[in-house]
C-alpha positions as CSV (number, residue, x, y, z in Angstrom):
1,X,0.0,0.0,0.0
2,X,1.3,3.2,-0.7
3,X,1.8,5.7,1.7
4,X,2.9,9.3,2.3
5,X,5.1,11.0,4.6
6,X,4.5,15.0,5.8
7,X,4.3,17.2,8.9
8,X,1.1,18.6,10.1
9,X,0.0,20.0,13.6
10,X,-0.9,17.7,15.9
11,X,-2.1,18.7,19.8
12,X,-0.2,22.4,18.7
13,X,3.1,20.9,17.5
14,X,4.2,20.0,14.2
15,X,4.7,16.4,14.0
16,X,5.6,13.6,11.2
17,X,2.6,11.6,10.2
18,X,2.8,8.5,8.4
19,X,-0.6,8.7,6.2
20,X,-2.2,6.8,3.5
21,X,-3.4,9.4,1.6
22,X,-1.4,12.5,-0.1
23,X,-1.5,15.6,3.1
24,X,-3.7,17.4,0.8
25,X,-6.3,14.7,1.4
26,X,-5.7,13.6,5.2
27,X,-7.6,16.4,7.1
28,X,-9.1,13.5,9.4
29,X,-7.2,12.1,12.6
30,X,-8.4,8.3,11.0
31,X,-6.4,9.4,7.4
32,X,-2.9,9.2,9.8
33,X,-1.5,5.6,10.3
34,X,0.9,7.0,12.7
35,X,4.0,9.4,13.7
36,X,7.3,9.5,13.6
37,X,10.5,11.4,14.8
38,X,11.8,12.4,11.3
39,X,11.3,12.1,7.7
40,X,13.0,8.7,7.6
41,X,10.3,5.9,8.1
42,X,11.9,3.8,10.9
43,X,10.3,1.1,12.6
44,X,11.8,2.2,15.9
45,X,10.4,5.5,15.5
46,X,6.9,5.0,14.6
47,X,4.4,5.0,16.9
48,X,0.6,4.0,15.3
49,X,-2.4,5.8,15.6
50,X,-4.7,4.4,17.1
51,X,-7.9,6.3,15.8
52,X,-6.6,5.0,12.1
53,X,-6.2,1.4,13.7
54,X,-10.3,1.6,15.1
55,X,-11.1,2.8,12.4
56,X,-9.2,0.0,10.1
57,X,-11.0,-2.3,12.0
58,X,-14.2,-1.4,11.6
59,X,-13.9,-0.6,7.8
60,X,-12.9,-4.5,7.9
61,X,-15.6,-5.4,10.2
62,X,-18.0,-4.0,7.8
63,X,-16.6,-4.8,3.9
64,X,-14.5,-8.2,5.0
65,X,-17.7,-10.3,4.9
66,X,-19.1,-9.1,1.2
67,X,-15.8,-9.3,-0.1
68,X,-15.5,-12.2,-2.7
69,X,-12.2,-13.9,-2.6
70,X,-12.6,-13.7,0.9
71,X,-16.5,-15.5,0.9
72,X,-14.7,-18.3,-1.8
73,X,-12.3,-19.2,1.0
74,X,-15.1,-19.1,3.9
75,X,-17.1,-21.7,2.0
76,X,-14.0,-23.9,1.0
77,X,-13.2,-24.1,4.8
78,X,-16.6,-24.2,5.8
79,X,-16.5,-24.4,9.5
80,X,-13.9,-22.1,11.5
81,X,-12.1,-19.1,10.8
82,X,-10.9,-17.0,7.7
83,X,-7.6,-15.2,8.0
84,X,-7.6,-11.9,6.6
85,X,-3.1,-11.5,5.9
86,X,-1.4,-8.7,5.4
87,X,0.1,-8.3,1.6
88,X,3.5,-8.3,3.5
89,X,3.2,-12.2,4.2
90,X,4.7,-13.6,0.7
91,X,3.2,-17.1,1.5
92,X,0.1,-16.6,3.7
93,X,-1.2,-20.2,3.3
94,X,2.3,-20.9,5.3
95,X,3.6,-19.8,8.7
96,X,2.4,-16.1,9.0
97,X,4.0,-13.9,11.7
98,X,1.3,-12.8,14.4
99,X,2.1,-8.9,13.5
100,X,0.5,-9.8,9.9
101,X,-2.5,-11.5,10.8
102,X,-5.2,-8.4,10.2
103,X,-8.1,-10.2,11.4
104,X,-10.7,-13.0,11.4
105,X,-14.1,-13.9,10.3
106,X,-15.8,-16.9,11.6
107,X,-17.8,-18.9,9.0
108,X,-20.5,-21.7,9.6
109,X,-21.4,-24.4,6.9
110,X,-19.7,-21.8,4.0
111,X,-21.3,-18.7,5.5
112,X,-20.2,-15.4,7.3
113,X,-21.3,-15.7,11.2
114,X,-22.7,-11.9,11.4
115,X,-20.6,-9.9,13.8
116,X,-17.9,-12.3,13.8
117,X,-15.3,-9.9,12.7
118,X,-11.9,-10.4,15.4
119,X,-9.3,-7.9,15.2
120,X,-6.3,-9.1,15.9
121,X,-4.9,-7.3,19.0
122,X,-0.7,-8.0,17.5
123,X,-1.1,-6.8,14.2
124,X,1.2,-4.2,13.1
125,X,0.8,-1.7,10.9
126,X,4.5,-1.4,10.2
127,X,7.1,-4.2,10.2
128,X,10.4,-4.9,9.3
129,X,8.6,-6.1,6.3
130,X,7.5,-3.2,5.5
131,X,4.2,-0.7,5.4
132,X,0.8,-2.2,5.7
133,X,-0.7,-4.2,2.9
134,X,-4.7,-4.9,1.9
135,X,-6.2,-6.8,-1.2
136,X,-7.1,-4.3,-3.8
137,X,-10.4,-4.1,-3.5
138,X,-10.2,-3.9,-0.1
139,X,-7.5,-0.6,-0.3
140,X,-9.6,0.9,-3.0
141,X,-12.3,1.2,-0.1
142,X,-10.5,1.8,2.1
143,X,-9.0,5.0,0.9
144,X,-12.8,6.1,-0.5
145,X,-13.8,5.8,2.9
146,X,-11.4,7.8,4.4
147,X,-12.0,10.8,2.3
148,X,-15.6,10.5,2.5
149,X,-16.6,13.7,5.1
């Protein structure tokens, strides 16, 4: 996912945001990922937001369960839980690190359990691995959503 690095005033300072959309579009506290100390983007530096991750979560909550590729897997497992893995993970039908896990859905007999959205408390926005990564169709959403007023 691409993302975009600027200072903007934050609690009357200027701070280093970490956004996914460009500064003229991220007028909302939920359009800022996170901060950091200085231009660079270093994991040791960056601390999340955590209005953009509630509000992540809920975007997921509410899309994860129509999208499509996600529904085929739900109904080839069938009972039990979808994993929703970050783009980072190059193998996520392998052994996925904990920080890329985004979430869960729980499906019964090939269908979404309403509700059943889990976030998952250890994901990470930002890694070793890299910036945060969605499905396109999911991302496209995403970042109509959080322009919407």
């Amino acid at each position: 996912m691409e993302y975009y690095v600027f200072t903007a005033g934050v609690e009357g300072k200027q701070q280093y945001c970490i956004s996914v959309l460009p500064q003229n579009k991220a007028g909302m506290p939920q359009a800022i990922a996170g901060y950091l100390k200085s231009a660079q983007v270093d994991l040791a530096e960056f601390e999340e937001n955590p209005v953009f991750k509630a509000f992540l979560h809920a975007f997921l909550a509410k899309h994860l369960p129509t999208e499509p590729d996600f529904l085929k897997e739900g109904q080839k497992v069938g009972n039990g839980y979808v994993y929703l893995v970050d783009k980072r993970t190059k193998n996520p039908k392998g052994d996925v690190p904990m920080p890329d896990i985004i979430g869960a859905i729980n499906f019964e007999n090939g269908n979404v359990q309403p509700d059943s959205y889990l976030p998952n408390k250890n994901y990470k926005l930002l890694t070793a691995k890299g910036f945060m990564g969605l499905p396109v169709a999911l991302e496209e959403a995403l970042l109509k959503e959080l322009q919407q007023p």
